[in-house]
C-alpha positions in Angstrom: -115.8 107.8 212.8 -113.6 107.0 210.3 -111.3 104.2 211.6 -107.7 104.1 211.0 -107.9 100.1 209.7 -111.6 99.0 208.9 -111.4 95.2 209.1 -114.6 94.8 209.8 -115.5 96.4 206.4 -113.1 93.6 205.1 -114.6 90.7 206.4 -118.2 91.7 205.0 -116.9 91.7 201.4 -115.7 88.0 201.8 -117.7 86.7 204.9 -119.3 83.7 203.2 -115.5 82.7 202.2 -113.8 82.9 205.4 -116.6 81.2 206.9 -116.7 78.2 204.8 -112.8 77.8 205.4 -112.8 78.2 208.9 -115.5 75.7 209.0 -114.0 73.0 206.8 -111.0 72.9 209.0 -113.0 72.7 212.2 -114.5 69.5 210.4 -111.7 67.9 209.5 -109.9 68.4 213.1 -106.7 68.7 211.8 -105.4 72.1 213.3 -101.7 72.1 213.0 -99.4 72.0 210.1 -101.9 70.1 208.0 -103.2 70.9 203.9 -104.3 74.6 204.3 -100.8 75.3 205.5 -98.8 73.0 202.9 -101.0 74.9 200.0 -100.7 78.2 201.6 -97.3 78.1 201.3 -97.3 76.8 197.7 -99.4 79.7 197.3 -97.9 82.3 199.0 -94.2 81.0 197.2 -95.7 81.5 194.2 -97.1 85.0 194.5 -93.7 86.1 195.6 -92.4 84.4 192.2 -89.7 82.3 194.6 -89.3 78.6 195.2 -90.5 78.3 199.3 -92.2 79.2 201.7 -92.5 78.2 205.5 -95.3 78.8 207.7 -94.4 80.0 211.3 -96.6 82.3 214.0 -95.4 85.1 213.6 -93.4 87.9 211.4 -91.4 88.0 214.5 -90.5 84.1 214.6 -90.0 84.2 210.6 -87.1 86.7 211.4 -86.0 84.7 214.3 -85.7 81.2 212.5 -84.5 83.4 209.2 -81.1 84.2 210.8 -80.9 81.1 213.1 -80.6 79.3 209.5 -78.4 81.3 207.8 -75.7 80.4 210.9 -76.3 83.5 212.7 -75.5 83.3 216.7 -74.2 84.4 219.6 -71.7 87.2 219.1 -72.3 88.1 215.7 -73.6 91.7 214.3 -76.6 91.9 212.4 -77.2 95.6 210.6 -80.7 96.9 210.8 -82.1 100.4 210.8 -82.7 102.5 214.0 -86.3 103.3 212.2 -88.3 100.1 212.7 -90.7 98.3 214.9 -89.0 96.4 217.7 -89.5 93.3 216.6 -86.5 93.5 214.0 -84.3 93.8 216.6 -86.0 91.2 219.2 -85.2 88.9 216.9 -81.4 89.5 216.3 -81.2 89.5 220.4 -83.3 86.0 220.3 -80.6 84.5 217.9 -78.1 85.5 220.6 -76.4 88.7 217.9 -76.0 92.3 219.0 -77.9 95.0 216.4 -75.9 97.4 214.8 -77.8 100.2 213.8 -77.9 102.7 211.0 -80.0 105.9 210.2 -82.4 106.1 207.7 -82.8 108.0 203.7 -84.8 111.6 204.3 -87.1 110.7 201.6 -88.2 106.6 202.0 -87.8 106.8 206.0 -85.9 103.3 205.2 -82.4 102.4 206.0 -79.5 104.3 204.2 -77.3 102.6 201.9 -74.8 105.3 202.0 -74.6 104.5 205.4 -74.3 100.4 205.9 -70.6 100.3 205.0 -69.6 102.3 207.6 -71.2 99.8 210.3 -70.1 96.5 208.8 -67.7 94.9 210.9 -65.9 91.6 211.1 -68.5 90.2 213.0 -71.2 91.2 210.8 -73.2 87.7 209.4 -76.4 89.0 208.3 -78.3 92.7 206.9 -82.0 93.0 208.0 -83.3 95.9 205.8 -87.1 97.2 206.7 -89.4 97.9 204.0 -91.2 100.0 206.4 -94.8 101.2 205.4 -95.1 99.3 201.9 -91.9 100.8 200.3 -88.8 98.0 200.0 -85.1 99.3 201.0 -83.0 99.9 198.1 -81.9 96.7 198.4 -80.5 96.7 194.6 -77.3 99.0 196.9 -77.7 97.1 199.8 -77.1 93.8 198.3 -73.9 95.0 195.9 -72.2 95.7 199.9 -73.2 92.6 201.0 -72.2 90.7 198.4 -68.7 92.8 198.7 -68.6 91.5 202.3 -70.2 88.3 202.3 -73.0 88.7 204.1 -76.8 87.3 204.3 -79.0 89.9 203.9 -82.7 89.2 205.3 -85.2 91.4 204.0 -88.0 92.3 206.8 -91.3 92.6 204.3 -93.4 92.3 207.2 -94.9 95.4 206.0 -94.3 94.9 202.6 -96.8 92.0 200.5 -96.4 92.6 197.0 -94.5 95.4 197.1 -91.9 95.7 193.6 -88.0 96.9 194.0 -87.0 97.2 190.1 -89.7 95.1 188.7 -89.3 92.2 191.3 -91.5 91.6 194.5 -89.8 91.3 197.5 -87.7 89.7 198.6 -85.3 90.6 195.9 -82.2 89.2 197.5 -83.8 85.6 197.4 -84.8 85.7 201.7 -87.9 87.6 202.8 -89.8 87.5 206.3 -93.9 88.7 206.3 -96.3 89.0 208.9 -99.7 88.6 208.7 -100.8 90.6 212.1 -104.6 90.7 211.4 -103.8 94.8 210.0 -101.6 93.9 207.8 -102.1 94.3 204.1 -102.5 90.1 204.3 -103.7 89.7 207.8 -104.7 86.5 209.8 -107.5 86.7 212.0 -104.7 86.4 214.6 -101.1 85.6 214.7 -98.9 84.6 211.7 -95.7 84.8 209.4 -93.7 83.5 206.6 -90.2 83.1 205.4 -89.9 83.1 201.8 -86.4 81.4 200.0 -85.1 80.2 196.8 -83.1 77.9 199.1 -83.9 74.1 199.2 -81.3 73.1 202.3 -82.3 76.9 203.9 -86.3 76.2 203.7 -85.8 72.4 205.4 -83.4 73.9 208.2 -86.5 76.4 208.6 -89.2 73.4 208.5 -87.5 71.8 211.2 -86.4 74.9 213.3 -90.3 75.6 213.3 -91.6 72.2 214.6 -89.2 71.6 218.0 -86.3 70.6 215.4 -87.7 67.8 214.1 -86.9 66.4 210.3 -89.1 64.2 210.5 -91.5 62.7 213.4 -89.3 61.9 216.8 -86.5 63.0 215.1 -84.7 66.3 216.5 -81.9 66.7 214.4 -81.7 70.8 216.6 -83.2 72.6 219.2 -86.1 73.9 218.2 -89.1 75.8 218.7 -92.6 75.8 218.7 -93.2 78.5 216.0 -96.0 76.4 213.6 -98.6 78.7 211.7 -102.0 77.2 212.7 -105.0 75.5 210.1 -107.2 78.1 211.0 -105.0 80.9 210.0 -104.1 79.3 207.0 -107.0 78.4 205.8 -108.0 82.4 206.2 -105.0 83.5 204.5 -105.8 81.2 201.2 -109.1 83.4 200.8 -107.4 86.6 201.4 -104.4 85.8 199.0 -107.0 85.7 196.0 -107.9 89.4 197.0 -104.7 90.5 197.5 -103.8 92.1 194.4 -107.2 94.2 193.9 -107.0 95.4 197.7 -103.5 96.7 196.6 -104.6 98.2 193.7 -107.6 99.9 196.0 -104.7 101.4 198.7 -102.6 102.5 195.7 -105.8 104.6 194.3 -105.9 105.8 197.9 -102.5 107.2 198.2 -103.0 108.9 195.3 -106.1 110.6 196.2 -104.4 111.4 199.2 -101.4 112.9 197.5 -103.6 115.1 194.8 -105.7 116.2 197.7 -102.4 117.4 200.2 -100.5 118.5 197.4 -99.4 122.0 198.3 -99.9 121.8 201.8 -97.5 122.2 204.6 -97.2 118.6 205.3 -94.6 116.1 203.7 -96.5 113.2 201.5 -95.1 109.9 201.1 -92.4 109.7 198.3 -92.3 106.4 196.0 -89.1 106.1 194.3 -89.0 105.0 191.0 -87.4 101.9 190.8 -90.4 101.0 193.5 -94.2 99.8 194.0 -95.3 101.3 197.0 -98.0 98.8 198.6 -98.7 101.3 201.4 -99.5 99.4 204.4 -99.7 102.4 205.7 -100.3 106.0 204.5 -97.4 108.1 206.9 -97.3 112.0 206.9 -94.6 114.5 208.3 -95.9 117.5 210.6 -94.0 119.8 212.5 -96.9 120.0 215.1 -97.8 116.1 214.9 -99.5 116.1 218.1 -101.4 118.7 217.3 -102.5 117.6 214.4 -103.3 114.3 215.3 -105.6 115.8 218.2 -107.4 117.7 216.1 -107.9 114.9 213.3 -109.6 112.8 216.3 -111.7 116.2 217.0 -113.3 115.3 213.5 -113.6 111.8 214.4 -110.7 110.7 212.5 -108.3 107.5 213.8 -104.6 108.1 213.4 -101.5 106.6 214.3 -97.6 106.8 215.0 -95.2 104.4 213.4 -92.8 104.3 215.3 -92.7 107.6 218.1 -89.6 106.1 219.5 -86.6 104.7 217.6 -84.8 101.6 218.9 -81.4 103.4 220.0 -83.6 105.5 222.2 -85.4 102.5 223.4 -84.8 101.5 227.1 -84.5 97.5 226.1 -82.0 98.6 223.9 -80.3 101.1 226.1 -77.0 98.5 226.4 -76.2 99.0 222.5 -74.8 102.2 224.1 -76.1 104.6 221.1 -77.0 107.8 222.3 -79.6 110.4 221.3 -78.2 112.3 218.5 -76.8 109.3 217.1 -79.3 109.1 214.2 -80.6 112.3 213.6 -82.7 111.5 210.6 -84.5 108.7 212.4 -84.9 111.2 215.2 -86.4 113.9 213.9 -89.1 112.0 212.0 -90.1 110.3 214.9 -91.4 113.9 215.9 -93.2 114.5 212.9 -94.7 111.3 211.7 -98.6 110.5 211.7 -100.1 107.8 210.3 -103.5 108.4 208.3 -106.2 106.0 207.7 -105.7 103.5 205.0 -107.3 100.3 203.9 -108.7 99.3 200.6 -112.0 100.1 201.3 -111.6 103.4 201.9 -113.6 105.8 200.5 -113.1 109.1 198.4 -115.5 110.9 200.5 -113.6 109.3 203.6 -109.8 110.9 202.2 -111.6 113.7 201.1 -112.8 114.7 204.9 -109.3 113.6 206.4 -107.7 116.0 203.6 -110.2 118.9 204.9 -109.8 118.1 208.1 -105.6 118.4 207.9 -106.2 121.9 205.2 -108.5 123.6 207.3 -105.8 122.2 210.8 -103.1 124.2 208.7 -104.9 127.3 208.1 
């Protein structure tokens, strides 16, 4: 079988690591908010070349506390893209705003800057633009409107650790949200996220929003939330930080096989714009007969996957935005086609060499 996400393969490369941290914080009984957290996020700051970083449980909660501190509430209009897990959007409905929704570039599968003008309104606060897969937005376009308008923009790199937009790892526009889901290209062994900033007032809003809206012990200076990244997960994430760049050097060598191996096939490859560095969380494919496919692919013992078969407009939590089908026809069509391949850094040559086989002789 060859698994869509080997984790297990992971851990074996860095067992002794992970269980050294794990067991030093079990030691010292401090679980919450304690020294792997503080030097996580010192860490994790300084891979993304900013000034902060906050700790929270989630890439959903990051989002969440993200544009609760930039002022965004009840009423206002947050622009995302109709191609994304549900989560953006979850978290513009938590801070109380209503999603306006935009479709997405043929070639990236990421939201169109040719299209945000069009949806910005006056009640427009904030821009949440998806680097879905590994690929950032073109958030060089994205921001030139903002700034036009005066809005936040919020870039969702949940997907997207160490990926480069014109020579500068996300987040380029100075406010980036990650998720470390335990598949993600930095995963926990559980829940966890991060909101990255150049902002010193933003980042203290966000330490307190975090822990029940508390500056400092007893003192609830706003209504907060319990949203704290735990020791443990910390302490996990400081080992797998020191691997990060070789395991995205390993995916990258992946893709590539992948692409030289497809090439010429009736079957759309991933496209990596220039001005970008792919990190390819995930390896995502276009088929007219997905289904298919993907059955056969599982015939040959091969995991797949689907990201995302349903966009958010078509969503039945989301029916009350009132967007209809046909609304995004780009985002809608995809979600037809797309299949997700294995990836992971230790993937083998042999391993994409089978899954390429598998898909040329599917075609034939």
């Amino acid at each position: 079988m060859i698994k869509f996400v080997d984790l297990e393969a992971q851990y074996s490369s860095i067992k002794n690591d992970i269980d050294n941290a794990i067991g030093k914080v079990l030691e010292s009984t401090n679980f919450i908010l304690g020294e792997n957290v503080r030097e996580f996020e010192n860490e994790f700051a300084s891979f993304c070349n900013e000034k902060y970083s906050v700790g929270v449980n989630s890439g959903t909660s990051a989002l969440h506390l993200a544009l609760l501190a930039k002022g965004v509430g009840k009423g206002d209009e947050v622009v995302t893209t109709a191609n994304t897990f549900i989560a953006t959007c979850e978290a513009i409905s938590y801070a109380g705003a209503i999603s306006r929704l935009i479709d997405i570039e043929p070639d990236t599968y990421n939201m169109d800057p040719k299209k945000l003008e069009k949806a910005v309104t006056a009640r427009t606060k904030a821009i949440i633009p998806v680097h879905l897969y590994g690929q950032p937005a073109n958030i060089k376009e994205i921001m030139e409107i903002a700034k036009k308008h005066n809005i936040a923009v919020i870039e969702d790199a949940c997907q997207a650790h160490g990926a480069e937009h014109h020579g500068k790892k996300v987040p380029v526009s100075g406010i980036g949200c990650f998720s470390f889901y335990p598949g993600k290209n930095l995963g926990a062994y559980g829940e966890g996220g991060m909101i990255v900033s150049n902002d010193r007032e933003f980042d203290e809003k966000l330490r307190a929003y975090r822990d029940h809206g508390q500056t400092k012990k007893n003192v609830h200076k706003y209504i907060g939330y319990n949203y704290r990244l735990e020791e443990v997960q910390a302490a996990i994430l400081r080992v797998k930080l020191r691997h990060l760049a070789k395991w995205t050097d390993m995916r990258r060598k992946n893709a590539l096989l992948y692409n030289e191996m497809l090439e010429g096939c009736d079957i759309a490859t991933p496209v990596e714009k220039k001005y970008n560095k792919h990190v390819y969380h995930l390896y995502v494919v276009r088929a007219k007969n997905r289904q298919r496919l993907a059955e056969h692919l599982s015939s040959r013992e091969i995991q797949t996957g689907v990201h995302y078969p349903t966009p958010i407009h078509l969503q039945e939590a989301y029916s009350h935005l009132g967007y209809k089908k046909g609304g995004f026809p780009v985002a809608e069509q995809y979600a037809d086609e797309i299949l997700s391949l294995p990836m992971f850094p230790e993937l083998t040559e042999e391993q994409i060499s089978h899954v390429s086989k598998s898909i040329r002789d599917f075609l034939k």
